[in-house]
C-alpha positions in Angstrom: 99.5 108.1 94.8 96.0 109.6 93.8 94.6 107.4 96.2 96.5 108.4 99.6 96.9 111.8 98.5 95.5 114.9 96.9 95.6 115.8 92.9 98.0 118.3 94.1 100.5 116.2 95.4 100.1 113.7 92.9 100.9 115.8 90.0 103.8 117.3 92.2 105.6 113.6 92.8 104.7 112.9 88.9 106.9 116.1 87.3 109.4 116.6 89.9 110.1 113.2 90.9 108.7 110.3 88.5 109.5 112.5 85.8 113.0 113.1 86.7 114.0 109.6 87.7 113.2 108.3 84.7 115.4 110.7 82.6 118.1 109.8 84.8 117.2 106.1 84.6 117.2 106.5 80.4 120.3 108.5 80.6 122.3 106.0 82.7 121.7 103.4 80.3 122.1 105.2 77.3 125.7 106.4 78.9 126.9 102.8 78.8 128.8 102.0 75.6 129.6 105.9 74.8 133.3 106.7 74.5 135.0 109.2 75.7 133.4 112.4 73.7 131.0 115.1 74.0 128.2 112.8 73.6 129.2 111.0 77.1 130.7 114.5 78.8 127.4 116.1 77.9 125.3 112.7 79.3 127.0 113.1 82.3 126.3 116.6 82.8 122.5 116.4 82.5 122.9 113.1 84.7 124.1 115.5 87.1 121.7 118.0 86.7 118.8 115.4 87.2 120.3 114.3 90.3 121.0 117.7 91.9 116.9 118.6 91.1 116.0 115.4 92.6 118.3 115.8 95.9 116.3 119.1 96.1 113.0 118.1 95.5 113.8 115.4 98.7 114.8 117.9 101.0 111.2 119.7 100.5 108.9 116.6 100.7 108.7 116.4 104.9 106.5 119.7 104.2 104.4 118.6 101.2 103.5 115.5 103.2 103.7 116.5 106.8 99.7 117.5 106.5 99.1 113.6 105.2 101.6 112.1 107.9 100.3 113.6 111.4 98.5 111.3 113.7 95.3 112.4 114.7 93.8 110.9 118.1 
């Protein structure tokens, strides 16, 4: 990422994407085997959570990267 893009947008993809995905990635596996509880109601809810940030974080990249993606002749 570094190397294609600025320090900006690399640390922007890191802690609102990488970051994310990987909570959700932990969470989904860790959700496995749980009964029916709090522990897996409360799993599910932060699963949620992760996935709502992420689906907004995607709807703002075209602009973060539009500057990166232009053709120049």
């Amino acid at each position: 990422m570094r190397f294609l893009f600025d320090k900006k947008i690399a640390e922007y993809v890191d802690e609102n994407i990488w970051a994310p995905a990987i909570d959700l990635e932990c969470l989904e596996s860790e959700l496995q085997g749980l009964p029916v509880g709090g522990e897996r109601s409360a799993n599910v809810r932060k699963q949620r959570d992760l996935k709502q940030k992420l689906h907004e974080e995607l709807k703002g990249l075209e602009g973060r990267f539009a500057e990166y993606l232009q053709l120049r002749h």
